[in-house]
N, C-alpha and C positions, 0 to 999 in steps of 0.2 A: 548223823550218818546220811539221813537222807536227803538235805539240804548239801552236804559235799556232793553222793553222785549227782542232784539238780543241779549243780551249778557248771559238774563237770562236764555233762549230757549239753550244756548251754555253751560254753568254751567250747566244743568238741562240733555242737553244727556251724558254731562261726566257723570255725576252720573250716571248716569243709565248703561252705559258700564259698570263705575264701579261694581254694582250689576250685572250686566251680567256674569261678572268676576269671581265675590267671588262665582257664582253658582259652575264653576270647582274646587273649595278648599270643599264647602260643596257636592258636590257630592263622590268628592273622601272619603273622610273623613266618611260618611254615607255606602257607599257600602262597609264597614269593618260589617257592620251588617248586611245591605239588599240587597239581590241581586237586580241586575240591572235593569231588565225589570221590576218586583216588585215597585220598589226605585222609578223609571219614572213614570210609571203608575198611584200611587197615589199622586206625583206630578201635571199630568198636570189632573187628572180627578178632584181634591180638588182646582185647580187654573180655570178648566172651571167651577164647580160650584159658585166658587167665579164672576164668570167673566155672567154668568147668571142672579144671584142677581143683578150683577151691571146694566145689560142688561133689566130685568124686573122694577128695582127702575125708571132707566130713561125712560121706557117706549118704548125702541125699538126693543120689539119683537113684535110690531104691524107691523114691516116689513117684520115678518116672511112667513104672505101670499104674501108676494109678491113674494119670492123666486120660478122659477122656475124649475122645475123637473131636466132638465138637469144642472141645476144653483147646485141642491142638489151631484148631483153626482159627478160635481168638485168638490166640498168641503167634498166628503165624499174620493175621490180621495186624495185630498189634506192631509187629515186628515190622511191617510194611508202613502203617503210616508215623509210627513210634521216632523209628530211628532211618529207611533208608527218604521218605518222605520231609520229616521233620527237621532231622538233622541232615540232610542233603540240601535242604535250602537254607540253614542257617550256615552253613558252608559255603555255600553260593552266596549268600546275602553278607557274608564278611568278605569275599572278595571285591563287593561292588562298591560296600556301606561300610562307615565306620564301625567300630565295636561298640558305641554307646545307640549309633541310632540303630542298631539291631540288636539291642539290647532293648530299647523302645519299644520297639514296635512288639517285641517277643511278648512287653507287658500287658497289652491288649486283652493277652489270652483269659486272665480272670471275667472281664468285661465279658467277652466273646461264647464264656461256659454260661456266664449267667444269663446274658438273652440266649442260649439254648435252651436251659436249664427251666427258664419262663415259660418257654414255647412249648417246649415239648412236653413236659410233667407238669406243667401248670405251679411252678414253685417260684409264687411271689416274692417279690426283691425286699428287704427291710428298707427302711428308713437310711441306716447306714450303707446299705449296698448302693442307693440313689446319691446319696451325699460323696458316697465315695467314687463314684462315675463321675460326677458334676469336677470332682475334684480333681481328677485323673484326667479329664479334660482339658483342663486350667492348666495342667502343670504339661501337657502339651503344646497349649495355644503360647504357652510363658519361651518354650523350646524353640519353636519355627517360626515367632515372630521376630520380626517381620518375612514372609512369606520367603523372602530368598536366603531364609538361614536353612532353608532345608533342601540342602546340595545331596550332591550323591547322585550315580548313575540311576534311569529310571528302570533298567533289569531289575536291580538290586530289592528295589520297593516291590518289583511286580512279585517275584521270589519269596520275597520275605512277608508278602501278606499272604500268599501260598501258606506258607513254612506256620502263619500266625493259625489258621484255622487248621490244618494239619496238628499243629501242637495240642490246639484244643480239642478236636477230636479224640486223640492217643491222651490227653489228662483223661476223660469221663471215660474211656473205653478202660485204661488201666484202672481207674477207680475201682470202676464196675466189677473189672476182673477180682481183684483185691478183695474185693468188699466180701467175695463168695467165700473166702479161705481155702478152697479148696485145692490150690497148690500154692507151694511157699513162695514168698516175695525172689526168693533170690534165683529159682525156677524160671520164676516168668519172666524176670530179668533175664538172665542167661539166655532162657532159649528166644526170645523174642530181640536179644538184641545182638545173635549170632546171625535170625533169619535177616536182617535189616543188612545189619553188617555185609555179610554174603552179597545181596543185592548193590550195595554201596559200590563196592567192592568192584563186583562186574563189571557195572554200570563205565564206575572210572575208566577200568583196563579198556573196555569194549570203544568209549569215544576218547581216549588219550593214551590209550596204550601203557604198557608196563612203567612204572614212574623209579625214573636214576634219581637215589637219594646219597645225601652224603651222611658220613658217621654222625653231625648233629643233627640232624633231618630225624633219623631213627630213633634218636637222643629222645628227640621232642614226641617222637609218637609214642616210644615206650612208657614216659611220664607221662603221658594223657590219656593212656589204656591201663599202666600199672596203679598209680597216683588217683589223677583224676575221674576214674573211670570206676574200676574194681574196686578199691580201699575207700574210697568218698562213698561210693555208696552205701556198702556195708556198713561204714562209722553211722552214717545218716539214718540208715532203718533203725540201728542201735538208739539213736539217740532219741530218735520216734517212741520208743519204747517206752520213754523217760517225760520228755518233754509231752507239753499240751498240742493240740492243732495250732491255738492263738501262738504259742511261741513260738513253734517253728517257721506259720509264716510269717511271722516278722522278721526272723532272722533270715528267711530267704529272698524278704524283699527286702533287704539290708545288701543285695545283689547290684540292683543298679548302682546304687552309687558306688561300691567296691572297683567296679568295672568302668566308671567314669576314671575317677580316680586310676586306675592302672594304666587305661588307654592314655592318659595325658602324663603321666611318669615314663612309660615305657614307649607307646606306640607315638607320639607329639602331636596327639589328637586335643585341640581345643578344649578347654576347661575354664569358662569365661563365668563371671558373678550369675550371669543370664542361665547356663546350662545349670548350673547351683544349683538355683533359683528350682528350678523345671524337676530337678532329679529328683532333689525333696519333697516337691509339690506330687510330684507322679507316685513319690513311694507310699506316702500318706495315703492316697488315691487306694491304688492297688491294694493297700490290708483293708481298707476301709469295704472296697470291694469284696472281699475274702471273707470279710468279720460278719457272721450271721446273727452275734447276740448284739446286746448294747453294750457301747463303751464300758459304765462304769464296772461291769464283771471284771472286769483287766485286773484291778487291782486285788481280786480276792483270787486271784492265779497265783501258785504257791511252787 
């Protein structure tokens, strides 16, 4: 029985990568109509209403007084560089940059936690987190070589390494939050990614004004608020519940290459032996980064 729901906890986060994925095909594909901060905004402020209902149905905004004053101010923290920060420039960074090299560059962030993580707590790198850097490297040097394969407006890179240390930030700040238990995952979601939304939101209307959508415009943001937003999440803490840290993050850096792959099916973004080559090479990289034990435990993960 417990090797079924393992295996179904395991199917269940693929999926969900999956939709994780397809959000970079329909975001591209949408900011042909709406601009970016716009686009996001009513994204995640239509995915936090969503995620409220769901929050009031089960009854646990009775936790809401518990929430302490300074408890609110992380999460309103969070909510700023979380989602109108982080996801405001990966919004901006798919209007200038393909969907894989801002998917690239997004991977960074493991890299990016761990020289913080060195720095600031004095928490030495294993043997694998250096291997996995060295490697993570390679399989970029594999990407942009020779130097003029790495096209793309120069906004887009300025943005997107914004958006890369923004991300990292809001990973160790959400950690942290998390790590305390002292309000539930779906809480700090909600209310942190209503306050972000809100901001998006403004931001858009205030330098683009009110944005004319047509019936699949809306199509597309409802599946990315209802879908990829509220239900992916939820399936995903579930399946946390189940899974190891090691498998989940393999399955989530099982991301790039999902998202190569789409972008060259769907968007007719380049998928040459060379990008292959690079994607593999970076996703190795990135768990290897991630992965704090030695290898051979992998195999005694049940």
């Amino acid at each position: 029985m417990r090797d079924q729901s393992h295996q179904l906890a395991l199917l269940q986060a693929l999926f969900v990568t999956i939709l994780w994925s397809s959000s970079f095909v329909f975001i591209k594909i949408g900011l042909e109509e709406v601009p970016a901060l716009s686009f996001a905004g009513i994204r995640y402020v239509l995915a936090s209403v969503i995620l409220w209902v769901f929050v009031f149905a089960t009854k646990q905004h009775k936790e809401l007084k518990n929430i302490s004053k300074p408890m609110w101010i992380r999460l309103t923290i969070l909510g700023i560089v979380m989602y109108f920060l982080t996801q405001g420039a990966q919004y901006l960074g798919l209007y200038y940059l393909s969907a894989i090299q801002v998917s690239l560059i997004l991977n960074f962030t493991p890299l990016v936690i761990l020289v913080f993580s060195s720095s600031m707590i004095q928490e030495k790198p294993t043997r694998n987190n250096i291997i996995g850097v060295i490697v993570f490297l390679i399989g970029i040097f594999v990407y942009v070589f020779p130097i003029g394969n790495l096209n793309g407006n120069w906004i887009g890179y300025v943005v997107m390494v914004i958006g890369l240390f923004t991300n990292s930030i809001s990973t160790m700040l959400g950690r942290s939050i998390n790590k305390e238990k002292s309000t539930s995952p779906i809480l700090i979601t909600t209310i942190s990614m209503g306050i972000g939304g809100i901001l998006l939101l403004g931001s858009g209307v205030a330098l683009d004004g009110i944005p004319q959508m047509s019936v699949w415009m809306w199509g597309i943001i409802l599946f990315l608020a209802l879908v990829n937003t509220a239900f992916a999440f939820t399936l995903w803490n579930r399946t946390m519940q189940v899974l190891t840290s090691v498998e989940s993050s393999i399955i989530n850096n099982t991301m790039l290459i999902q998202i190569a792959i789409l972008s060259w099916l769907f968007l007719n973004e380049s998928f040459t032996l060379q990008s292959v080559i690079s994607v593999v090479i970076v996703s190795i990289g990135v768990f290897l980064v991630q992965f704090k034990k030695k290898l051979p435990s992998l195999s005694k993960t049940k």
